[in-house]
C-alpha positions in Angstrom: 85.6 -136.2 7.6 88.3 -137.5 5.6 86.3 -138.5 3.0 84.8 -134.7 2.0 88.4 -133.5 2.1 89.2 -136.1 -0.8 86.0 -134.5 -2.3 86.5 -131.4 -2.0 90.0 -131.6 -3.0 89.1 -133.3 -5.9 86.3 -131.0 -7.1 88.7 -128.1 -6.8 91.1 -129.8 -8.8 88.3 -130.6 -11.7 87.6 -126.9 -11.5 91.0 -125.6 -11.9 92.2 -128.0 -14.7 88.7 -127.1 -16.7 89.4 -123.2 -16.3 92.9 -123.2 -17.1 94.5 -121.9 -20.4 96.2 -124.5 -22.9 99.6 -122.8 -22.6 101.2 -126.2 -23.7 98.9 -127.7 -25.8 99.6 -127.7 -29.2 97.7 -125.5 -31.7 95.8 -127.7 -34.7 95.1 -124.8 -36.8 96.7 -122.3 -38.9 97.7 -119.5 -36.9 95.4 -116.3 -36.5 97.6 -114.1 -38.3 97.7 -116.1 -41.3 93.8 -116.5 -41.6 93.3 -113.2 -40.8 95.9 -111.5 -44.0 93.7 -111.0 -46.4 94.9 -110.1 -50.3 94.9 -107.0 -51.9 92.1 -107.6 -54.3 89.8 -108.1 -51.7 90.5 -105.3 -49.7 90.3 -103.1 -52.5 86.8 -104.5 -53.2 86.2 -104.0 -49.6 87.2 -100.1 -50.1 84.8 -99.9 -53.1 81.8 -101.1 -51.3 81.9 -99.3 -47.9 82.3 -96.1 -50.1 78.8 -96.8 -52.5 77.5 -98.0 -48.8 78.7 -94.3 -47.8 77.3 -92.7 -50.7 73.5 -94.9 -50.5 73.5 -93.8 -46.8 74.1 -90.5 -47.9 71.0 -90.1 -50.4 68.3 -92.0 -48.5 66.4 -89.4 -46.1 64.4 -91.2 -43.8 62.1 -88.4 -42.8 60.2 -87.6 -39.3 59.9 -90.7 -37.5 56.3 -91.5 -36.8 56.7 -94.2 -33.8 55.4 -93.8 -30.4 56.5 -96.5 -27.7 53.5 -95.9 -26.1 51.0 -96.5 -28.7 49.9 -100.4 -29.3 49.1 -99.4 -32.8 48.8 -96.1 -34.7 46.5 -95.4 -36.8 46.7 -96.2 -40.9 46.9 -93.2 -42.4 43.7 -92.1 -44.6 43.7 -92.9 -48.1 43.9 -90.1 -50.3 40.5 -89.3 -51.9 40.2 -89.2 -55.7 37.7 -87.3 -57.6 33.9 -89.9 -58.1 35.6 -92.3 -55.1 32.1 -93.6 -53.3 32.8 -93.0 -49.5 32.0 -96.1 -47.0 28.4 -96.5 -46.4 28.2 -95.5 -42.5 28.4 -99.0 -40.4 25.4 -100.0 -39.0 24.0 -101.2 -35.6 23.4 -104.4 -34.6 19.3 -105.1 -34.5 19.4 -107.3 -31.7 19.6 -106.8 -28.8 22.9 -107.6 -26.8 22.7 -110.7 -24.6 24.3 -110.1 -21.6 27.6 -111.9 -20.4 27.5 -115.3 -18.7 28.6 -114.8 -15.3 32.1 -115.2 -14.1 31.1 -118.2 -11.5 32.3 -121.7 -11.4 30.0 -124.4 -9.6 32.3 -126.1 -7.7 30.1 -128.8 -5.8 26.8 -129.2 -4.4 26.1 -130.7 -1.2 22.9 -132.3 0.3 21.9 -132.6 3.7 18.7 -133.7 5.2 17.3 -133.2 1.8 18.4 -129.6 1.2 20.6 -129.3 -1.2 23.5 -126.8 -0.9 25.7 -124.9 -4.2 29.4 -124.3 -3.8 30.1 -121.6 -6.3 33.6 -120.1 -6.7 34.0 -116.7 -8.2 35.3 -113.1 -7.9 38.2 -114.7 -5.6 35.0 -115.7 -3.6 33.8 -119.0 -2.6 29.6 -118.7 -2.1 27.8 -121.5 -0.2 24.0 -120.8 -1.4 20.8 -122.7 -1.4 17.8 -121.7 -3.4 16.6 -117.9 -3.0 20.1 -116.8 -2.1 21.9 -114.2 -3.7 25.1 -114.5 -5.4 27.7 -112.2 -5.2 24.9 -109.2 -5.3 24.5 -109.9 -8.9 22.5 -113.5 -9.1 19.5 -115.2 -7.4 20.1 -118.9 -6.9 16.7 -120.2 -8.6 17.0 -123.7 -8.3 19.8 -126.2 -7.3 20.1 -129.6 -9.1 22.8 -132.3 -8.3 25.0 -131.3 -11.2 24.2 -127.9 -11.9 22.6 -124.5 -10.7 20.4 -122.0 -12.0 20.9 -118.1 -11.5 18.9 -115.6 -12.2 20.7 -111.8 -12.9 18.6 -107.9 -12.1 17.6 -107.8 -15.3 15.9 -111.6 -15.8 18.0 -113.3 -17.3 19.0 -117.1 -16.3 22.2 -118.5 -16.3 23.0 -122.3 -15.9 26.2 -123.4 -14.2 27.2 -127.4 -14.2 30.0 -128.8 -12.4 32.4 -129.5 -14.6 33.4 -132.9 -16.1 
């Protein structure tokens, strides 16, 4: 008990010794009032260039302001168009046809069990325990399960491959 007086004693002391002014310290530089004086000349250039500041200020107009805190980006402004300018040729659609996205699942293990085997597949916040002809979070049809991978089948006929990962 004795001992966390001594240590708290002594922590308060640290504490009040770091905060405390140096009232009786010497100073080891000039004193403020002397670095702060400044000569004439320079506060007469001082004068001179606040006032073309002033007068700069003055003349600039800065016009309407065009932001909008709630835009990510606005729009670049259209080019003005000049007489014979060729406008943009029209932009074109792909020709192929769009490939739809792999699915937003994770094989996370696959377990076998009296020769069955068994997919865990994380996803959606979901963990699925499928085995083949099982759906998949009502998007996929588990077609086949290998020991390192699984293959899905989407609606539309499409087959995605999921392996565990390495």
């Amino acid at each position: 008990m004795l001992k966390a007086f001594w240590f708290s004693g002594g922590g308060i002391l640290a504490t009040w010794l770091a905060v405390s002014p140096n009232d009786g310290m010497p100073a080891s530089s000039q004193p403020a009032a002397a670095q702060r004086q400044a000569s004439s000349s320079e506060q007469v250039e001082l004068n001179e260039q606040a006032l073309r500041l002033r007068e700069r200020k003055s003349e600039a107009d800065p016009g309407p302001s065009t932001r909008n805190p709630f835009r990510f980006s606005a729009p670049k402004p259209a080019p003005a168009t000049t007489r014979g300018a060729v406008p943009p040729p029209p932009a074109m659609a792909p020709m192929f046809p769009a490939t739809p996205p792999p699915p937003a699942l994770q094989l996370s293990g696959v377990a076998q069990k009296n020769g069955s085997r068994t997919a865990i597949i994380a996803g959606d916040g979901q963990i699925y325990l499928v085995g083949e002809g099982d759906s998949v979070a009502g998007r996929y049809t588990v077609v086949k399960v290998d020991p390192e991978a699984v293959l899905l089948r989407d609606s539309s006929g499409a087959e995605h491959r999921l392996v565990l990962p390495q």
